[in-house]
C-alpha positions in Angstrom: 103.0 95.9 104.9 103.1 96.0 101.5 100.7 97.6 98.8 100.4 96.9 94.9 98.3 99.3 93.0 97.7 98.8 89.0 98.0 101.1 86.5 94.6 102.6 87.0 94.9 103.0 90.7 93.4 99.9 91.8 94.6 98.5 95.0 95.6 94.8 93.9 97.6 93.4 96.9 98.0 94.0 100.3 100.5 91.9 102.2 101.4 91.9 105.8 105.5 91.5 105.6 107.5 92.3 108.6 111.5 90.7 108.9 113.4 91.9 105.8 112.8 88.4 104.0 109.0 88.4 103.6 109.4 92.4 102.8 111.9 90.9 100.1 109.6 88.2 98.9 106.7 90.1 98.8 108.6 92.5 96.9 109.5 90.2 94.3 106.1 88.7 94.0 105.0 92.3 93.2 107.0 93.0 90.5 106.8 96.6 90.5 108.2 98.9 88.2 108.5 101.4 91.2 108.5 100.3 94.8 108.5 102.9 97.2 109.7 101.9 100.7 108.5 103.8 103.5 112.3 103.8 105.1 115.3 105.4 104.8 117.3 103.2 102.1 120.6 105.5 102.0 122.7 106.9 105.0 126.1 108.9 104.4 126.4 110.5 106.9 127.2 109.9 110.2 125.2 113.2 111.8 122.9 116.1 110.4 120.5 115.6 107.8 120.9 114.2 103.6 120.5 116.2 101.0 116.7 115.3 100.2 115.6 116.3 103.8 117.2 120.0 103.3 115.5 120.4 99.8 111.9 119.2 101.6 112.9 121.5 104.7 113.2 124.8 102.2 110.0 123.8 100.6 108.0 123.5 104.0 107.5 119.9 104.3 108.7 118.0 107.5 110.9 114.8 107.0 112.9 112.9 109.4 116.5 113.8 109.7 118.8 110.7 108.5 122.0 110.2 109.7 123.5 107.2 111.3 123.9 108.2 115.1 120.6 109.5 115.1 118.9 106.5 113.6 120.8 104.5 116.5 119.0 106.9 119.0 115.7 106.3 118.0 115.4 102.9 116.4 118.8 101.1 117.4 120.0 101.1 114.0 119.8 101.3 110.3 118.1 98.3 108.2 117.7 100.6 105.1 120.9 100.1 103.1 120.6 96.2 103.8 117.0 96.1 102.6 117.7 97.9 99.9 120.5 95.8 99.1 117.8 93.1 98.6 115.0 94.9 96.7 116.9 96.5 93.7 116.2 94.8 90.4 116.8 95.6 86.8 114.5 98.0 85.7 112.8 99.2 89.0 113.2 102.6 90.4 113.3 101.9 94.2 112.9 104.9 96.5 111.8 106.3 99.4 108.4 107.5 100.3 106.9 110.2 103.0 103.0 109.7 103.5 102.3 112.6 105.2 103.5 114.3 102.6 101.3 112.4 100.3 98.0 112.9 102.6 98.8 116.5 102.3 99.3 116.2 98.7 95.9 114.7 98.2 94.8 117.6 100.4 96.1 120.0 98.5 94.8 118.4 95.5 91.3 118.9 96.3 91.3 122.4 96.0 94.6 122.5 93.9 94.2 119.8 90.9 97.3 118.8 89.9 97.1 119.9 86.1 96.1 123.6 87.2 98.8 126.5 86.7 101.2 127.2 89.5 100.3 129.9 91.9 102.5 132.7 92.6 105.1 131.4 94.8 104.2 134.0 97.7 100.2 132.6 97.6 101.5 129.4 97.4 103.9 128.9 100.2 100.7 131.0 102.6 98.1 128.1 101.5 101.0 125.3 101.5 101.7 125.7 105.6 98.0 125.8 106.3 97.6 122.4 104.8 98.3 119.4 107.3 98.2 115.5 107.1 95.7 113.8 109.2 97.5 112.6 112.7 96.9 108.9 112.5 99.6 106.7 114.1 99.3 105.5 117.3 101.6 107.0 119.7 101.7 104.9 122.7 99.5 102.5 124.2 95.9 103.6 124.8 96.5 106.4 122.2 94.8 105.0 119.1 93.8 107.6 116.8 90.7 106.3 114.9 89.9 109.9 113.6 93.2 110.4 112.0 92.6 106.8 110.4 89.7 107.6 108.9 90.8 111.3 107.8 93.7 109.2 106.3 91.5 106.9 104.5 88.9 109.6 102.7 92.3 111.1 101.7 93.4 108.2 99.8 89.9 106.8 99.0 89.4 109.9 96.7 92.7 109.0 94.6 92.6 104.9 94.8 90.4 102.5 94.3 90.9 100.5 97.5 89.1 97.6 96.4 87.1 97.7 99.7 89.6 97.6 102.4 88.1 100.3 105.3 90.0 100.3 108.6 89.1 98.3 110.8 86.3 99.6 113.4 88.1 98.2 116.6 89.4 101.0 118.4 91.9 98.5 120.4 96.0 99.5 119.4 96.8 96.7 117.6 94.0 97.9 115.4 95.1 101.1 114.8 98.3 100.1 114.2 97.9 97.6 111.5 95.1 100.2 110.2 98.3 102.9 109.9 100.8 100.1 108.3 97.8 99.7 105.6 97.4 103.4 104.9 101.8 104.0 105.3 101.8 101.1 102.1 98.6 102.4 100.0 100.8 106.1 100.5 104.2 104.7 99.4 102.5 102.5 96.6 100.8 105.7 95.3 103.6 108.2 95.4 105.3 105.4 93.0 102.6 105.2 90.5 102.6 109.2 90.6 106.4 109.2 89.9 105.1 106.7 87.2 102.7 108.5 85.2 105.0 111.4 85.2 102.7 113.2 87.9 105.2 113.6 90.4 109.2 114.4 91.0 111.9 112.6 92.5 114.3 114.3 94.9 117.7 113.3 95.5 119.7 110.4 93.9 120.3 106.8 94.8 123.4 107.3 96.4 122.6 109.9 98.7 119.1 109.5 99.1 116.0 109.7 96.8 112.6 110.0 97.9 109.5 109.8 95.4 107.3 112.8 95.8 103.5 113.3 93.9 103.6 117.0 92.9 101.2 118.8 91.1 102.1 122.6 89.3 103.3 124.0 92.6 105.1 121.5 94.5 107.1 120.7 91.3 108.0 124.2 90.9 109.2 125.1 94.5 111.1 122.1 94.7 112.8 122.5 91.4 113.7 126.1 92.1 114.9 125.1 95.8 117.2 122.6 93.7 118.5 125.2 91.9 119.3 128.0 94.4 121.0 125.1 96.5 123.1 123.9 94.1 124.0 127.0 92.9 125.3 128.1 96.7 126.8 123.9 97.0 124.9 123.4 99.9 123.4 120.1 98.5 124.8 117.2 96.1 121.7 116.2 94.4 
């Protein structure tokens, strides 16, 4: 699935692509100044975890660990790099997106806009663990989640103009599962035009890994001081 929002946050496509070349074509139709793929695109290494994922870890936010042998455990493979591969074009920033992290985000944000002063790093990390995406992917058959879906969907209602899409109010899988493709592209799409307005931060670098990340005052400030004390011990690359 893939999700086009405007300048002003209006949802403007939504495109059900699933083999690499409709992703790729539907990318290009887009024409995006920052597609965010909900994917790993990069993978040096052959075990562990990138860069990116042990900057998020030190900052409290959960992210798959990406290496090669353990994306052959768990989905038979890597398409990433190839996909990648396909979708770069002159002038457009391509990376990575986590929408859970941008559900909690937008969580955050309600209490915590994203132009407020930083809290004290202490009172921030305390409030930070306490706020959780909604659970909305299916996990199985029989274990659709509509609660998570629509917990998803106020979430992202209150930051994008969906132009009237509403999941769907089957409560069969196949529904919910399309429903969480809709709300994994509107997630990725809106981390990009974050990164865009200058409202968010990317982590990592192309080669080893980027991943586009909306960040208000405290996010930005953790992350960029996580950076630092990393770098500064050359535990990271980034």
């Amino acid at each position: 699935m893939l999700a086009r929002l405007d300048d002003d946050g209006r949802l403007t496509d939504l495109v059900e692509a699933a083999g690499d070349d409709e992703v790729t074509a539907a990318a290009a139709a887009a024409e995006g100044r920052v597609l965010v793929v909900d994917a790993p695109l990069v993978v040096p290494g052959d075990a562990g975890r990138r860069d990116v994922e042990a900057v998020l870890a030190w900052c409290d936010v959960t992210a798959f660990p990406v290496s090669r042998r353990r994306l052959v455990q768990v989905t038979g493979g890597s398409r990433g790099p190839l996909l990648a591969a396909a979708l770069e074009r002159p002038g457009r920033l391509l990376a990575e997106g986590l929408p859970d992290l941008v559900l909690r985000q937008i969580a955050w944000e309600r209490d915590h806009p994203p132009a407020a002063p930083a809290l004290d790093l202490g009172e921030y990390r305390a409030a930070w663990i306490g706020v959780r995406a909604p659970v909305y992917r299916p996990k199985g058959t029989g274990r659709a989640r509509p609660d998570g879906v629509r917990a998803a969907w106020d979430l992202l209602a209150g930051v994008v103009d969906l132009a009237g899409w509403r999941p769907s109010a089957a409560t069969d899988d196949w529904s919910a599962i399309a429903d969480a493709a809709v709300i994994d592209a509107v997630c990725g799409a809106y981390a990009g035009l974050r990164v865009a307005r200058g409202e968010g931060i990317l982590v990592g670098t192309p080669a080893r890994g980027m991943v586009a990340v909306p960040a208000g005052a405290d996010l930005r400030a953790r992350i960029e001081a996580t950076l630092v004390r990393l770098r500064a011990g050359g535990a990271i690359a980034v």
